[in-house]
C-alpha positions in Angstrom: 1.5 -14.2 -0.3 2.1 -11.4 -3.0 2.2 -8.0 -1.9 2.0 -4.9 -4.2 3.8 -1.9 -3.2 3.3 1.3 -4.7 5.2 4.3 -4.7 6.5 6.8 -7.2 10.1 6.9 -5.6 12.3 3.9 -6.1 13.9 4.6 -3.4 10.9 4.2 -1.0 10.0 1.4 -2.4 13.1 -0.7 -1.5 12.7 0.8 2.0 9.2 -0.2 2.2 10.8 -3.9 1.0 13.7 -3.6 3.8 11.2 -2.5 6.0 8.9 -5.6 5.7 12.1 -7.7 6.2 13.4 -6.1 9.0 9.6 -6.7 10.0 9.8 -10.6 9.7 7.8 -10.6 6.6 10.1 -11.6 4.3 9.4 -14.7 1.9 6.3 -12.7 0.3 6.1 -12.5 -3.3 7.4 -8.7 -4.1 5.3 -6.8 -7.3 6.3 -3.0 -7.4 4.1 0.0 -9.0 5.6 3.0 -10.1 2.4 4.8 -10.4 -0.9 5.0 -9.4 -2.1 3.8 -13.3 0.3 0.7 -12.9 -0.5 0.3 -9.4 -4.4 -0.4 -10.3 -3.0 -2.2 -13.4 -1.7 -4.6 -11.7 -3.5 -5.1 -8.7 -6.3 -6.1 -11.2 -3.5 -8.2 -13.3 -2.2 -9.9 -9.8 -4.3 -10.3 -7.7 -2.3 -9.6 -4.4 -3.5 -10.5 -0.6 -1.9 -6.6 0.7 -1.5 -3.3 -1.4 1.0 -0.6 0.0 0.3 2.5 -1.3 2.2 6.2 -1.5 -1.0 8.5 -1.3 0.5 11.0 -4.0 1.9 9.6 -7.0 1.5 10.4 -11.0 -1.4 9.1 -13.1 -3.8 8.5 -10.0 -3.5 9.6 -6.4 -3.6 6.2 -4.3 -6.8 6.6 -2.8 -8.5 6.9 -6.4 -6.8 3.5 -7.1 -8.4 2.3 -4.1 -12.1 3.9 -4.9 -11.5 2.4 -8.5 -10.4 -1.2 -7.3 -13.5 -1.2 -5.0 -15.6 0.1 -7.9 -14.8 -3.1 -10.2 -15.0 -5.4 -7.6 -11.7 -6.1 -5.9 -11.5 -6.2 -2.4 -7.8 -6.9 -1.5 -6.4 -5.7 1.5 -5.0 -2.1 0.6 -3.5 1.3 2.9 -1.3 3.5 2.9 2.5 4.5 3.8 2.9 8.0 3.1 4.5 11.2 4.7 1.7 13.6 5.2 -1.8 12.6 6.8 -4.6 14.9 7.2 -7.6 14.7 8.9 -9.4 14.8 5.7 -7.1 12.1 3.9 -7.3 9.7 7.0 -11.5 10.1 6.4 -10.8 10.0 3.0 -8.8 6.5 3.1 -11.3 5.5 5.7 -14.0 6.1 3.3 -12.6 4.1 0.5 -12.0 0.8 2.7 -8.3 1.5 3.6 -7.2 -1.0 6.6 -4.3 0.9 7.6 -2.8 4.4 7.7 1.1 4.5 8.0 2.7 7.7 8.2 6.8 8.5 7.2 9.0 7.7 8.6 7.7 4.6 10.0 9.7 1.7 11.9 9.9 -2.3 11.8 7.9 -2.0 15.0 5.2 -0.3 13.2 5.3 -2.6 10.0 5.0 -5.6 12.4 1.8 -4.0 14.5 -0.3 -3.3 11.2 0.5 -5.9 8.8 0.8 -9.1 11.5 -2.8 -10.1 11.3 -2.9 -8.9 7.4 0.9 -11.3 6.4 -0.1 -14.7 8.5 
């Protein structure tokens, strides 16, 4: 399976990676995004079975690459990993078709509870 991750920091996006790992999902197919323009870019380049998004990043906020992938059509599972949730971002996500809502700093544990019907 390929899974996209998106994040603005580097560094979170190599824990997000260990994370999975650490999570028993390892043996996926790895695609980063340093932004939310080349997140949607290639989402709609890739095709991947899970997106991981940051919620803030340059270029497009990842819930408008979410509303934008649903707009043209792609349906791919996609949520979020980010360090500040809201009442109105959850609704937000929830509106847009996110599956999942993971806030920093998050665990193996929790990577394994969301993502284990998602990564078969």
């Amino acid at each position: 399976m390929k899974i996209l991750i998106a994040d603005d920091s580097r560094v979170m996006r190599q824990i997000v990676t260990r994370t999975l790992r650490q999570a028993g999902f390892d043996g996926h197919e790895l695609v980063e995004a340093a932004d939310g323009k080349e997140a949607y870019e290639k989402a709609v380049a890739e095709h991947p079975d899970l997106v991981i998004s940051d919620w803030n990043m340059p270029e497009m906020t990842g819930v408008e690459v979410l509303r934008r992938l649903r707009a043209s059509g792609e349906n791919m599972p996609f949520g979020f990993v980010t360090s500040e949730c809201t009442p109105e971002m959850q609704a937000q996500a929830d509106d847009a078709g996110a599956l999942f809502f993971i806030i920093k700093p998050f665990t193996a544990e929790r990577f394994e509870e969301v993502f284990s019907s998602i990564l078969k």
